[in-house]
C-alpha positions in Angstrom: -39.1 -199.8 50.9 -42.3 -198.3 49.6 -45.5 -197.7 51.5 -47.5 -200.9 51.0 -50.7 -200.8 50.1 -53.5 -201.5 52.6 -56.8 -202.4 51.9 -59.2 -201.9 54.5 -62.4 -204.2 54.8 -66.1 -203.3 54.5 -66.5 -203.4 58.5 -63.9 -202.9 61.1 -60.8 -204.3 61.0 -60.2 -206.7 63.6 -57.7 -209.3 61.3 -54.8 -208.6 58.9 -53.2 -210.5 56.2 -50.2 -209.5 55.4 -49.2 -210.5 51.6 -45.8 -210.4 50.2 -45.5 -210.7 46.1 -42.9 -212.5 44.0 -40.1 -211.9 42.5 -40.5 -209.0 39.5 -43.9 -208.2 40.9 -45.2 -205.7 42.8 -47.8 -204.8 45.5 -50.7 -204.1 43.3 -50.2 -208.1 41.7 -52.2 -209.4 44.1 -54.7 -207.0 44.8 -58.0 -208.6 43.3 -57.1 -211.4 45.2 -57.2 -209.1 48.0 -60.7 -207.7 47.2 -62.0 -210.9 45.8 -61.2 -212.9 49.7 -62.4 -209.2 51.4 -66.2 -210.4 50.2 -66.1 -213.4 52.6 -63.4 -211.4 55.1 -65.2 -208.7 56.2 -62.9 -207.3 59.4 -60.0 -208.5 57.5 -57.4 -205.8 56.2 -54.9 -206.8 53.5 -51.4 -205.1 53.5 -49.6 -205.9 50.5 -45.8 -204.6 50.9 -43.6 -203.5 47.8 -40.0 -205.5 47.4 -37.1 -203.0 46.5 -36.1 -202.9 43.3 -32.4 -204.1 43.0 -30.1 -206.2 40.5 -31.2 -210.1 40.1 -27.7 -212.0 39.7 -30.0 -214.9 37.5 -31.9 -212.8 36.0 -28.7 -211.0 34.3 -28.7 -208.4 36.6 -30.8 -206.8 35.3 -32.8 -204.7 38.4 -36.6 -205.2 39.1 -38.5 -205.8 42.7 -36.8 -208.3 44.5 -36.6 -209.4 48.0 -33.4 -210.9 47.9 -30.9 -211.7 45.2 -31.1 -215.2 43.7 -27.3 -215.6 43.0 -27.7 -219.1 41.6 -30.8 -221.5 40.8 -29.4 -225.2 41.4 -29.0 -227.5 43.2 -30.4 -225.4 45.6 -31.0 -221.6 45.4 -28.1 -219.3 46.1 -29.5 -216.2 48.1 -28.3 -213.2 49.4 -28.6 -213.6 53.5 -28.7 -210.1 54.3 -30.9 -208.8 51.6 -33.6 -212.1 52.8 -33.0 -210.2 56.5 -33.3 -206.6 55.9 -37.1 -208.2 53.9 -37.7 -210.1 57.1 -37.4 -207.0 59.5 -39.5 -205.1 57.7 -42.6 -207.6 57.7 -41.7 -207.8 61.1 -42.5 -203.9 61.4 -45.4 -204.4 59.1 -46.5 -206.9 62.2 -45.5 -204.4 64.9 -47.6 -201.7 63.1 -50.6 -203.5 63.0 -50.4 -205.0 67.0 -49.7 -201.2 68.0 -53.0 -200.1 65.9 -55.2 -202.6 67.5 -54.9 -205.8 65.8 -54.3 -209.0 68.0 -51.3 -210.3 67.0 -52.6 -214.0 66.9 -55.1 -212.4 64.5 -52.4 -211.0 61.9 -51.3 -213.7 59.0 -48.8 -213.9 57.1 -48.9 -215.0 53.4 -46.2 -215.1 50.5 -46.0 -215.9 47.0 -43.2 -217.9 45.6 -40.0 -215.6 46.5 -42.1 -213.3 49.0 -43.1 -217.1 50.7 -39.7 -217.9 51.5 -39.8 -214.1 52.8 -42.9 -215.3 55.1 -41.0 -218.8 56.0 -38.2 -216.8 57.3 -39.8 -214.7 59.3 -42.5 -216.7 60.9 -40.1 -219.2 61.7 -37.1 -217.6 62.3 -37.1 -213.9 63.1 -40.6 -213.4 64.8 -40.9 -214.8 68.5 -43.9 -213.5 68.8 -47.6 -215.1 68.1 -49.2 -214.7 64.9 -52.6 -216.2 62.9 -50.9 -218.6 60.8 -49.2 -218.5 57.9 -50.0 -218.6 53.5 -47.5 -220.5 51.7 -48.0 -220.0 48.1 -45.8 -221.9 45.0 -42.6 -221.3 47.4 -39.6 -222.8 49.1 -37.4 -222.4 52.5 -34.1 -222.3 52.0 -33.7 -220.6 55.4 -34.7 -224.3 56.6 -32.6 -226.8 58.1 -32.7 -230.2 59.8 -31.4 -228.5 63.1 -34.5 -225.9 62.9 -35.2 -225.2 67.0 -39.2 -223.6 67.1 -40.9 -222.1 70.0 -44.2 -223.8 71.1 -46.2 -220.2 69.6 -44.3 -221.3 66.6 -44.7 -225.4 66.7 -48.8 -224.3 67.3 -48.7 -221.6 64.1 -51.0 -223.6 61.3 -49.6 -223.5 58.0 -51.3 -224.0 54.7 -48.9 -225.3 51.9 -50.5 -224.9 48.4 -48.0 -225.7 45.2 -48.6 -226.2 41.6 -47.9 -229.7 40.4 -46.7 -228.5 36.7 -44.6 -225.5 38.8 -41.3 -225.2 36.4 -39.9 -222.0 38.6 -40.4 -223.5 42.0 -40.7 -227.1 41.6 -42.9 -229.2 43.8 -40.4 -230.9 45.9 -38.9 -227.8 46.7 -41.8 -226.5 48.8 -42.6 -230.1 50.1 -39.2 -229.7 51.7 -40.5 -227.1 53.6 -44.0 -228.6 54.3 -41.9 -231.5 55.4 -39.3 -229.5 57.9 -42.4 -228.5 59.2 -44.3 -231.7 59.6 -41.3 -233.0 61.5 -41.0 -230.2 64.2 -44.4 -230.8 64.8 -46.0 -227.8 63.1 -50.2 -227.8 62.0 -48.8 -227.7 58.3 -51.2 -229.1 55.6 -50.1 -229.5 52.3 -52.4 -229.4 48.2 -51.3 -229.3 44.8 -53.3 -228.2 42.2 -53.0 -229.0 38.5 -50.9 -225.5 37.7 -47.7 -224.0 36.8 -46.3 -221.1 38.9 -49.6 -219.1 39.0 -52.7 -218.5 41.4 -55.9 -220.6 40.3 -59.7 -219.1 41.7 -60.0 -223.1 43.2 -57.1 -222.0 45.4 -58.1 -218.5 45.9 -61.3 -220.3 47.1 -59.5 -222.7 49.5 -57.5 -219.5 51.2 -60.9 -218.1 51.9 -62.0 -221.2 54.0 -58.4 -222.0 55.8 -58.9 -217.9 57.0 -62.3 -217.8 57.6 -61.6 -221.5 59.9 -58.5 -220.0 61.6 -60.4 -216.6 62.4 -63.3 -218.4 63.9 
């Protein structure tokens, strides 16, 4: 994988957001995001990771930045276990790398866009035992999820904020209320908002990040 990019904040860092793209993206899509929360954030570092470009079965195979192969779209998606676990361990060294340079872990969050959200889902929930800040689901899904999910108490205390588009044709709504719903019923701090969008990132939610981190960082 490429060397994400980092984005260091006016003052010190003493928080980290670490902020996985979607699928056919890259790291630099959600950089004025970055920059635009980093005015409120100001200890905050933003490290935005690049996907590996690879062949997308439903995309005709054609190759472009991908965290996993989406082999099929319905009923549910069709994924490609290892690829989603090889992504997973290397947020989980993105984590690592920022606890070893000084960051408290329980200050580090992780956030994900659509495909790079289900990236986030996985690991938060089922790869990383450790504590972390919380966690940015963005227009996304779980399919990692199941009704026999076991979470630690650091993982049953992890807050969650849920924010979907109601007019999303790629990911539709119900998908990621699944997930905000697995949640809700192993007793996870998840909150759930739709906003009147497709599968896209609106300044009104951009706005709402900025208050759910700046609450959550105290």
């Amino acid at each position: 994988m490429s060397d994400p990019l980092i984005i260091e904040p006016a003052q010190t860092a003493n928080s980290c957001v670490i902020w996985l793209h979607g699928l056919g993206a890259d790291r630099y899509d959600f950089l004025p995001v970055a920059e635009a929360l980093q005015q409120r954030l100001l200890h905050t570092r933003f490290v935005l990771p690049q996907a590996p470009t690879r062949a997308v079965t439903i995309n005709g195979g054609w190759a472009m930045p991908s965290w996993y192969d989406i082999q099929a779209m319905s009923p549910a998606r069709a994924i490609d276990q290892a690829q989603l676990e090889q992504s997973a361990q290397s947020v989980i060294e993105l984590i690592e790398a920022q606890r070893d340079g000084g960051i408290d872990p329980r200050r580090i969050f992780l956030a994900g866009f659509s495909q790079g959200g289900a990236v986030v889902y996985h690991t938060a929930f089922l790869r990383w035992a450790g504590p972390l800040g919380g966690v940015l689901a963005l227009s996304t899904y779980a399919p990692t999820f199941s009704d026999d999910l076991k979470l630690s108490p650091l993982q049953t205390a992890l807050p969650v904020l849920c924010l979907h588009g109601s007019r999303d044709d790629v990911v539709p709504p119900f998908m990621g209320r699944a997930a905000y719903e697995c949640l809700l019923q192993n007793r996870v701090q998840a909150q759930w908002k739709e906003y009147p969008m497709a599968h896209e990132v609106l300044p009104a939610e951009i706005h709402e990040i900025g208050d759910w981190l700046t609450t959550q960082l105290g």
